[in-house]
C-alpha positions in Angstrom: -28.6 210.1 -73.9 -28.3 214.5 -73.8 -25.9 214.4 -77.2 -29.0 211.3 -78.7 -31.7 213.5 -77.6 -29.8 217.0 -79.4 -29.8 215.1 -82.5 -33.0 214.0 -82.3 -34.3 217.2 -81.0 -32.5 219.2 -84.1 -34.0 217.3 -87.1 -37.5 217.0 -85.5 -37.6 221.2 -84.7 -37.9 220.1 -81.0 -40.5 218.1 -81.4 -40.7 215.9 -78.3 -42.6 212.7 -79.6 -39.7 210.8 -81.3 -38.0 208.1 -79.3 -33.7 207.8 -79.0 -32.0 204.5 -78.9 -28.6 204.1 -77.1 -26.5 201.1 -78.1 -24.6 199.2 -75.5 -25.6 201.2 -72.2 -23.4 200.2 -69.3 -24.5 199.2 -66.0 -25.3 202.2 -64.4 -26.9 203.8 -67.9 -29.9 200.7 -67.6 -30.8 201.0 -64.4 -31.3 204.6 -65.0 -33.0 204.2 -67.9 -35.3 201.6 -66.1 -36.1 204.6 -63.5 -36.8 207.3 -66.1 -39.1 204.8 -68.1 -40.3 202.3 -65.6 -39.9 199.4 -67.8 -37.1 196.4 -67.2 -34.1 195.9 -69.2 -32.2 192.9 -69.0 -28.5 193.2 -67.6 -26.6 192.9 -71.4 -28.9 194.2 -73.1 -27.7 195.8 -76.4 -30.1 198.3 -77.0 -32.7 200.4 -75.6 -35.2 202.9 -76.3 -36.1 206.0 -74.5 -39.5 208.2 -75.3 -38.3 211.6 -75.2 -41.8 212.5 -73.4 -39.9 210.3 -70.5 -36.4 211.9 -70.5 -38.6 215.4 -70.6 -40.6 214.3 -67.6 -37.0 213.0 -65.8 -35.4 216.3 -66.8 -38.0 218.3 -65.1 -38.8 216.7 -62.0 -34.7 216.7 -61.5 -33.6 220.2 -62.6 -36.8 222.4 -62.6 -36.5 222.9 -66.7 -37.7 221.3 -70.1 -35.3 218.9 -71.5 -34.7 221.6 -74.1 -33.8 224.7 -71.6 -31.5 221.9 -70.3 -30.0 220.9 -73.0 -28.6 225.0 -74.1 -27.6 225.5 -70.4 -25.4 222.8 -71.1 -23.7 222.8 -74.6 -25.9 226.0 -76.2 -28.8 226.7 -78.1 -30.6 223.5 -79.9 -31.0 224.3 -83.3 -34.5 223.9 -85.5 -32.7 222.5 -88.8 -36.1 222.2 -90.3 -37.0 225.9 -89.8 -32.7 226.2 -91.1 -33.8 224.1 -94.0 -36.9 226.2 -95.0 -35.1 229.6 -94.6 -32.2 228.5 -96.4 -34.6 227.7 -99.3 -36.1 230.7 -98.9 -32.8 233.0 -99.4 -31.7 230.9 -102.6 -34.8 231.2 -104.2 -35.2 235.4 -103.0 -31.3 235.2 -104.6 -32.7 233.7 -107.4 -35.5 235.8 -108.1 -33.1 239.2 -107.6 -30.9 237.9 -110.4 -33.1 237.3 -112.7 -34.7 240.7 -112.1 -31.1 242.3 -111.9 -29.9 240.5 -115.3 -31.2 243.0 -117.5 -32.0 241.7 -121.0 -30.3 238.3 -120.2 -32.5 236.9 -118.4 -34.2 234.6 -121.2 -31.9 233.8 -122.7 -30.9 230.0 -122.0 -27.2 230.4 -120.9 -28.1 232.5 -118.0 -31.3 230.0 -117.0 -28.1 227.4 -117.5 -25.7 229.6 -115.3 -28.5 230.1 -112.4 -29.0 225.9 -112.9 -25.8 225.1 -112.9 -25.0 227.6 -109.5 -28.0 225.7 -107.9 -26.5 222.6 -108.7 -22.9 222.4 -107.7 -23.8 224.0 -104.1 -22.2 227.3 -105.2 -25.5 229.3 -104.4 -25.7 227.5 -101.1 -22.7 228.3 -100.0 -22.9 231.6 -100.7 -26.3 231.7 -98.7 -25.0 230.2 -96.0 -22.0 232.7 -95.8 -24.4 235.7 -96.2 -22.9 236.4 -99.4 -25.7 236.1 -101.5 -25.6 239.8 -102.6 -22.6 238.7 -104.4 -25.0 236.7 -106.8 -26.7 240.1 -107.8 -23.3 241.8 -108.3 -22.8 239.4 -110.9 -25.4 240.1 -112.5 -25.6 243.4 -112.7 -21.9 243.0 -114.1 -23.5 241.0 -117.2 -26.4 243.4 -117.6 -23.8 245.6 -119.0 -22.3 242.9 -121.4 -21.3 242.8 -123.9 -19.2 246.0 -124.2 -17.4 248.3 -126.0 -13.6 248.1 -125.1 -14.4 249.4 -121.6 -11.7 248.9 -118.9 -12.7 246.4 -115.8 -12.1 248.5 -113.6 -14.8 251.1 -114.9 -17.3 248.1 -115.4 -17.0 247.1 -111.8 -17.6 250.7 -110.8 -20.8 251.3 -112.8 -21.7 247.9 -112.0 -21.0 247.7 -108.3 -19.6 251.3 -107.1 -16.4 249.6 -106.4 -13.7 249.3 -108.9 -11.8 246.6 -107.2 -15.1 244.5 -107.2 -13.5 242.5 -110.4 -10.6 241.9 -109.6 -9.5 238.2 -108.9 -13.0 238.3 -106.9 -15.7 235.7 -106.3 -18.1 238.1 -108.2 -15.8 238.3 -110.8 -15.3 234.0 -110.8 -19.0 233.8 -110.9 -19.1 236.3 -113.9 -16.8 234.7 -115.9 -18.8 231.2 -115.3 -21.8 233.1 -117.3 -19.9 234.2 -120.2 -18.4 230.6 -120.7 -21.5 229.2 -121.0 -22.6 232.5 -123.0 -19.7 231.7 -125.0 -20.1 228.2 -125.4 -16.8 227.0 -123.5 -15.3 225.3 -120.6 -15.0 227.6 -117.6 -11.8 229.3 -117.7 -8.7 228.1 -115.7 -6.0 230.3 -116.2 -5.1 234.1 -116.5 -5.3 233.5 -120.3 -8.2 232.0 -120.5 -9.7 234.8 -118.2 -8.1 237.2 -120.1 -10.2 235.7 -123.1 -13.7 235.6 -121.8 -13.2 239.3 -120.4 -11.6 240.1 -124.3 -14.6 238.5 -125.9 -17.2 240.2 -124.1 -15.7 244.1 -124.8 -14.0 244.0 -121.4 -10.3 245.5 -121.3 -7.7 244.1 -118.7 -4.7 245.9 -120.2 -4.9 248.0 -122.9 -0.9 247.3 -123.7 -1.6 243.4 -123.3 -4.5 244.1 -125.5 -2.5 243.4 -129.2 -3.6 242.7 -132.8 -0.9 241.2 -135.3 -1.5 242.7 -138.9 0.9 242.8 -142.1 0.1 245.0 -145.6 -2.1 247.5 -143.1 -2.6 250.9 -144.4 -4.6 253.9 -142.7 -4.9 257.2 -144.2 -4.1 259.3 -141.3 -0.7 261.0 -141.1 -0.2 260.2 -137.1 3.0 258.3 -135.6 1.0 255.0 -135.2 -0.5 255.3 -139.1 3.1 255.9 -140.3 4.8 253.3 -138.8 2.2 251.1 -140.4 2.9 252.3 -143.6 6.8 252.1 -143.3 6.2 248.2 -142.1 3.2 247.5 -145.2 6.4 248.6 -147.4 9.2 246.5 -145.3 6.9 243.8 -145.6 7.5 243.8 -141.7 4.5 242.3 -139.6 3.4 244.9 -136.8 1.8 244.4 -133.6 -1.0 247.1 -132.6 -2.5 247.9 -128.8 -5.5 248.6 -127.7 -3.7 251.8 -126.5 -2.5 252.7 -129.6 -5.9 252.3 -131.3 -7.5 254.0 -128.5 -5.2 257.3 -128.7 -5.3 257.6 -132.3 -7.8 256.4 -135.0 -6.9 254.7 -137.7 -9.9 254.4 -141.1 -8.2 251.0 -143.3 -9.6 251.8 -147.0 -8.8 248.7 -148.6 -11.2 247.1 -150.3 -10.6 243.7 -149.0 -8.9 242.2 -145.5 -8.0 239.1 -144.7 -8.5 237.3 -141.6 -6.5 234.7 -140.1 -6.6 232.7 -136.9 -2.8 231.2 -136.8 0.2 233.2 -137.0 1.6 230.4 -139.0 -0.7 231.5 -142.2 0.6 235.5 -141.5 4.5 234.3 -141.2 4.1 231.9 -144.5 2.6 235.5 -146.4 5.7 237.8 -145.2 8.1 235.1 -147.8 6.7 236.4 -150.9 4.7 239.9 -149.6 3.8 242.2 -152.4 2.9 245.6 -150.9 -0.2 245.9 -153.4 -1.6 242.8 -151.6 -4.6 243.1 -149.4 -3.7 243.3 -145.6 -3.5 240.5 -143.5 -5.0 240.9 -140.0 -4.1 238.1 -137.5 -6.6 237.2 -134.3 -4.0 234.6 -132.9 -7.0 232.4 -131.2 -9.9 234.2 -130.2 -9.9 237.9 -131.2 -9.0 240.6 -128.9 -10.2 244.3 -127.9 -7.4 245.3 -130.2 -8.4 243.7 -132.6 -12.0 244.1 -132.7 -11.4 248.1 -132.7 -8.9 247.4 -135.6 -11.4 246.0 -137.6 -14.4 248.8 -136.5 -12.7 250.9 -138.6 -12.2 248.7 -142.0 -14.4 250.1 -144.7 -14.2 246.9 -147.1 -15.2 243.1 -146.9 -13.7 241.4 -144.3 -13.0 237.8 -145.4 -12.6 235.7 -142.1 -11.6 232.6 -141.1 -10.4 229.7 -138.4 -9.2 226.6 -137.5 -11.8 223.8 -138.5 -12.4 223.1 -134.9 -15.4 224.3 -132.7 -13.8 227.1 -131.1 -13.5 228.3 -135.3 -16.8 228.5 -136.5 -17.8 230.2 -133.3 -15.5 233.0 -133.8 -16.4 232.9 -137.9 -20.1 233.1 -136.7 -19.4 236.0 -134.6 -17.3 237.9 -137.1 -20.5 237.2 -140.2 -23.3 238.6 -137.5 -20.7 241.4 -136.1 -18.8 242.8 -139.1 -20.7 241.0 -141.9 -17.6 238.9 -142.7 -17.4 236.5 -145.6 -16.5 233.2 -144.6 -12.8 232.5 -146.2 -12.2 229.2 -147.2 -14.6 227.9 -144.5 -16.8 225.5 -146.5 -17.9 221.9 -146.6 -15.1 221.2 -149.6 -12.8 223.3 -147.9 -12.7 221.5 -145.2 -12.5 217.9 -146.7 -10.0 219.2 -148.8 -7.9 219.5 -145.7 -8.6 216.6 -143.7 -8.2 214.3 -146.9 -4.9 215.8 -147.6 -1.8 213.2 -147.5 -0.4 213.2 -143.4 -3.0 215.9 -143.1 -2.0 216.9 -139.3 -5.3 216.4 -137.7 -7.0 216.2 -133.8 -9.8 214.9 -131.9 -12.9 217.7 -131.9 -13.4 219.1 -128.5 -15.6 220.7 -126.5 -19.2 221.8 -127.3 -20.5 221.6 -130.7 -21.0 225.0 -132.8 -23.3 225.5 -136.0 -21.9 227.0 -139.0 -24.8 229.0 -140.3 -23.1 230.3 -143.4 -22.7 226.9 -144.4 -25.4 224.1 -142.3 -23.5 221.4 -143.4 -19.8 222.2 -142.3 -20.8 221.8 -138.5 -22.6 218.2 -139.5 -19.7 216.7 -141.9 -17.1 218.1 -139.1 -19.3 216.3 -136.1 -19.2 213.5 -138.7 -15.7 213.1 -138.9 -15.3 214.2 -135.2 -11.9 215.8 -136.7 -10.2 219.4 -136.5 -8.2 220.7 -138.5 -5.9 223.8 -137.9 -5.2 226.3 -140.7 -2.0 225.6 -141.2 -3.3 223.2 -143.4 -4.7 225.5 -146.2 -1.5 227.5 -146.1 -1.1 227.4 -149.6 -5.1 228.1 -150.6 -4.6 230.9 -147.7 -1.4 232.5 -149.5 -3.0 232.2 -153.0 -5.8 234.4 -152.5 -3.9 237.0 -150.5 -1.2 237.3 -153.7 -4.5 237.0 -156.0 -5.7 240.3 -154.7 -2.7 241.8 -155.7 -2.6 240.4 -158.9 -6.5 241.6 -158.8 -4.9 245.2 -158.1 -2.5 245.1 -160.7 -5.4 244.4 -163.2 -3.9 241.3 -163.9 
């Protein structure tokens, strides 16, 4: 009857007017129950009810105290889940309100409202409330009030973001981060160190500035340094070259070509180094989605930068990004281009995953690939890719 009356007790906020029913009472439990209510059960009875108003009265006049005092003598204090409920609420939505107000310039915008949603949703925020970690939320966002980036190291973002420049570091803060900038990113939340390595790549966050690596073949700079002349000897070897973040951090490089290509696969950068004529323009690789490295790399190109990627989602995001960030020109990424490959004999093609992506140099690619529901990775277009690459040296030659 004590443990029925708890329960009862805790869900009501100690109210005392409910009523507790205990199944099966032995022997002994009715005739007690008879004497605390006055009323006659039948021996076998299978239920019976109790007014808490009665146990009260019963507790009293036996121990001197309410049922309630009773009851935390015994097993504790009895808690007011109610009054739990309400507070509860109240911290998530005073954790709520503090990101929003902590977010900076993102706070419109509707990945964050999805990122708060989805936080809500799951039971993430809860828990964290329920921990006393909902300060954690804030870090977050603080974190992305100072993203996107310019090639700064994580730990340096967690310092100006949190005073501690550990706070990003395999954390929860830095879990819940990298949920925003998936959804800001348009992708599935990341699952492995590559995948975090991207997200934290993408938005102008450094891990490693070794790690950080751009593949390139044919580049050029007009300094004299170390790292400029080994990419000169390599543009003549026809010898493809990887750069680092570190490398492009400790010494500039200014690429004066007039064009640069693009490519997403190393594939299309190997199938180039076969027939490589040193006037051709240089071939930058992003080998998926581009890195600090690369990004620097191509801050410092002075000419068009023709871009391109796999005909898959995760493509014309990148493309998008490159057009709005560098002023790109979208290289062989067109409604005909892509037909062309997916109606090629054993074209090598794949299922379209993940979240749909607009093509907003060319409307109709994104609704002829949804269409077809295909990808189609640029290995296909080798040849196209090659020609124009060896057409610009032709195009140097004045041929």
């Amino acid at each position: 009857m004590l443990t029925l009356a708890r329960r009862r007790l805790e869900r009501s906020g100690a109210r005392l007017d409910g009523i507790i029913t205990l199944t099966l009472p032995t022997e002994e439990e009715r005739k007690l129950i008879i004497g605390l209510t006055g009323l006659h059960r039948p021996p076998g009875v299978k239920s019976v009810r109790i007014p808490l108003t009665a146990l009260n009265e019963a507790v009293v006049a036996e121990c001197g105290m309410p049922l309630v005092a009773a009851l935390e003598v015994l097993h504790g204090p009895v808690r007011n889940r109610p009054a739990e409920r309400s507070d509860e609420e109240r911290a998530r939505m005073d954790a709520l309100d503090a990101a929003r107000r902590r977010a900076g310039g993102h706070a419109g915008d509707p990945w964050f409202t999805a990122w708060l949603e989805q936080l809500t949703a799951d039971g993430t925020l809860t828990r964290l409330v329920r921990r006393g970690d909902a300060g954690q939320l804030g870090w977050a966002c603080d974190v992305l009030a100072l993203l996107p980036a310019q090639n700064i190291s994580l730990p340096v973002l967690a310092e100006r973001a949190t005073g501690n420049t550990k706070a990003l570091s395999g954390t929860p803060v830095a879990g819940l981060v990298l949920r925003a900038l998936a959804l800001r990113d348009d992708v599935a939340p990341p699952g492995t160190a590559a995948e975090r390595r991207e997200r934290w790549d993408a938005a102008g966050v450094i891990l490693d500035d070794l790690a950080s690596q751009v593949l390139v073949l044919g580049l050029r700079a007009v300094e004299s340094h170390s790292v400029a002349n080994w990419l000169r000897e390599a543009a003549d070897a026809a010898v493809p070259f990887r750069l680092t973040l570190h490398q492009l951090t400790i010494h500039s490089l200014t690429l004066v070509a007039p064009d640069v290509f693009v490519c997403e696969n190393p594939a299309v950068l190997r199938a180039a180094v076969a027939d490589w004529d040193p006037r051709c323009a240089p071939l930058v690789c992003t080998e998926g989605v581009p890195s600090g490295a690369c990004h620097r790399l191509l801050s410092q190109a002075h000419g068009r930068i023709h871009w391109r990627g796999d005909f898959d989602w995760t493509g014309l995001r990148t493309t998008a990004a490159a057009v709005e960030r560098y002023r790109a020109h979208p290289w062989r990424m067109s409604v005909p281009d892509y037909l062309t490959a997916i109606d090629a004999p054993l074209a090598d093609t794949e299922p379209l995953r993940g979240p749909p992506a607009p093509s907003p140099w060319d409307p109709n690619l994104a609704s002829v690939m949804a269409q077809r529901g295909r990808a189609v990775m640029e290995e296909r277009l080798i040849p196209l890719l090659l020609a124009d690459v060896h057409g610009s040296a032709t195009a140097s030659r004045g041929g």
